[in-house]
Residue, then its C-alpha position, 0 to 999 in steps of 0.5 A: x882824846x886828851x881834851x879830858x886833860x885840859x888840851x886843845x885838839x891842835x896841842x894833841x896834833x902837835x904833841x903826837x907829830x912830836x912824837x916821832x920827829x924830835x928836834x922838830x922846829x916850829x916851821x916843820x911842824x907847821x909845814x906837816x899839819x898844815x897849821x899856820x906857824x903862828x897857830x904852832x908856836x902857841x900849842x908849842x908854848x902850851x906843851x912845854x908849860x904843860x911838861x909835854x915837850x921841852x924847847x932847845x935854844x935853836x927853836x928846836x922841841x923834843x916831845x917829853x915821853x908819854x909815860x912820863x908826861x902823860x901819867x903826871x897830868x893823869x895824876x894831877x886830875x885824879x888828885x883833882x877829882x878827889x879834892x871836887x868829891x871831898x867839896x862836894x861833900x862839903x857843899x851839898x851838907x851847906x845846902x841842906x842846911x841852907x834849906x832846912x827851914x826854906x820856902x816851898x819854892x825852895x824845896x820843890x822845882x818844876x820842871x818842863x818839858x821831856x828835854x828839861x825831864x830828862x837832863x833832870x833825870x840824869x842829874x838825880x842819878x849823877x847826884x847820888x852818891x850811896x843808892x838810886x831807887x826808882x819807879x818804873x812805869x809805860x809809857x816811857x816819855x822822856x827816855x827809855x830805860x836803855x838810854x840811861x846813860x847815868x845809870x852804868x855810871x853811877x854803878x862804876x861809882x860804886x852807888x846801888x840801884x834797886x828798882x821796882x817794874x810795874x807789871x805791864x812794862x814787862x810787855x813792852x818791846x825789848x825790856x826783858x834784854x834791858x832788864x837782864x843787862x841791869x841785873x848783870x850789872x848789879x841793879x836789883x829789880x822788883x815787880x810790883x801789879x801797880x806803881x802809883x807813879x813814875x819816881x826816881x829818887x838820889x840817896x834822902x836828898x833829892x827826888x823826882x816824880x813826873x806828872x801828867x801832860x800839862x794843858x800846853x800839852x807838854x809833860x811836867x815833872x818837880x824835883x824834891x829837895x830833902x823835906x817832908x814830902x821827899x821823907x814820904x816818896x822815901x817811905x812808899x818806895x820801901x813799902x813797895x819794894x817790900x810787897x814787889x815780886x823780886x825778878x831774877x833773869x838769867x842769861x844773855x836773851x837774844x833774838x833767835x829761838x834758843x835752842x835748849x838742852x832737856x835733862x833731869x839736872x835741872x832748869x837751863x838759863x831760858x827755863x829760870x828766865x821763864x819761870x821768873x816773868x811768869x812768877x811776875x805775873x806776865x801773861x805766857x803770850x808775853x813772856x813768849x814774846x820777850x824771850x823769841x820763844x813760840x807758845x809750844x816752846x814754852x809750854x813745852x818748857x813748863x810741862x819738862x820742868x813740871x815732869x822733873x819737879x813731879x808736880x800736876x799744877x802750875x801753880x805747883x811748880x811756881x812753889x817748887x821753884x821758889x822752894x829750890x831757888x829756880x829763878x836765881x842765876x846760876x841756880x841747880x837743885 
């Protein structure tokens, strides 16, 4: 656990053997981890340099208190990371002014491969440092949206996430559950009838956009760095999040039909959470599909809401539900 803090796995052993046997020498610390002396000795003299433990003239060692110790070197690397953050900052400006005016070879990388794709992928994303915008389109070749392990991150961070779905991914096995994960984590989401292309874009100043299967057969993608062609993914990003379908999913999903209360109050978290994939245009099968829903259910569901909204037509209720915010969390008439 502490390897984060910069210490050997044997220094941890030694440290938490220390723990609860002060005065320990070197000879009885290796005799209870099993270690060979000369292998203790060094993690000792390791501990004390790093204020972990302190040494008495008999070659006895007493572990220094973990609040104490512990929190000092926390701060230490807290304060370290700020400093990384602040030369960040400072490198990244060197680099761009750097660029500014540089080959093409300079501006646009290639990139091969769905292992090289994908620790690209992740980069762009642990690059950013104010907002991550991405394109969202099936098949999903080198990682699928819920091993995105760079987005959760980025989120703590503090960065906005905005990304459009093109409408047949809402079909694909699970992405509903994905999609409403996102949502609860503050990543806002659009759907769009058609996306041009797979896209993930880190603030102005990197890009990534995956190509087609090279003639090897492997996918490719180029990774853009701050120029015209970035300048315009930026502008088409925002043309599309202007015309995409905002999608709000209410609730936690799950894999059993729901069991749902019927009343005048209003629509339930599955009835806001059907109401947004068929205002995205999904098709009742699918929506039916993603949800753990039967076909009855839902239609069952549509005709409820189109009694308590006192409409005839679906497409009624749709302006009804936006009219009255259904589709939003939370959301009562």
């Amino acid at each position: 656990m502490l390897d984060v803090l910069g210490l050997e796995p044997e220094d941890e052993r030694v440290y938490r053997a220390l723990l609860g046997r002060p005065d320990s020498t070197a000879v009885l610390l290796s005799d209870l981890l099993a270690l060979s002396r000369a292998h203790v000795e060094k993690a000792l003299s390791r501990l004390v340099e790093w204020g972990l433990a302190t040494s008495a003239a008999d070659g006895r060692f007493t572990a220094a208190p973990p609040a104490m110790a512990l929190g000092a070197l926390i701060s230490q690397r807290r304060d370290g990371l700020r400093m990384a953050e602040r030369a960040l900052v400072t490198f990244a400006e060197e680099h761009r002014a750097a660029m500014t005016g540089g080959s093409i070879s300079d501006l646009i990388e290639v990139v091969t491969g769905v292992d090289a794709i994908r620790h690209r992928f992740l980069q762009v994303q642990q690059a950013a440092r104010t907002q991550v915008r991405t394109f969202i389109t099936a098949p999903f070749v080198a990682l699928p949206p819920d091993e995105n392990t760079a987005e959760p991150m980025a989120l703590d961070r503090g960065v906005r996430f905005r990304a459009v779905l093109d409408r047949a991914v809402l079909a694909e096995p699970g992405i509903v559950h994905d999609a409403i994960e996102s949502v609860r984590n503050g990543v806002q989401l659009r759907v769009a009838d058609h996306l041009p292309m797979k896209l993930v874009l880190a603030d102005a100043d990197l890009g990534l956009v995956p190509l087609a299967v090279t003639p090897v057969g492997e996918p490719g993608a180029v990774l853009l760095h701050r120029s015209g062609l970035l300048d315009a993914m930026d502008a088409l990003f925002e043309t599309v999040w202007r015309a995409a379908h905002p999608l709000e999913l209410a609730g936690t999903g799950g894999g059993a039909e729901p069991t749902v209360e019927s009343g005048p109050q209003g629509p339930t978290d599955l009835d806001r959470r059907i109401l947004a994939l068929l205002l995205a245009g999904v098709t009742d099968l699918t929506a039916a599909t993603q949800l753990g829903l039967s076909p009855r259910t839902l239609h069952r569901r549509l005709r409820h809401l189109m009694d308590i909204s006192g409409v005839g037509t679906r497409m009624q209720l749709g302006a009804h539900a936006v009219r009255h915010g259904w589709t939003e969390p939370g959301a009562r008439e």
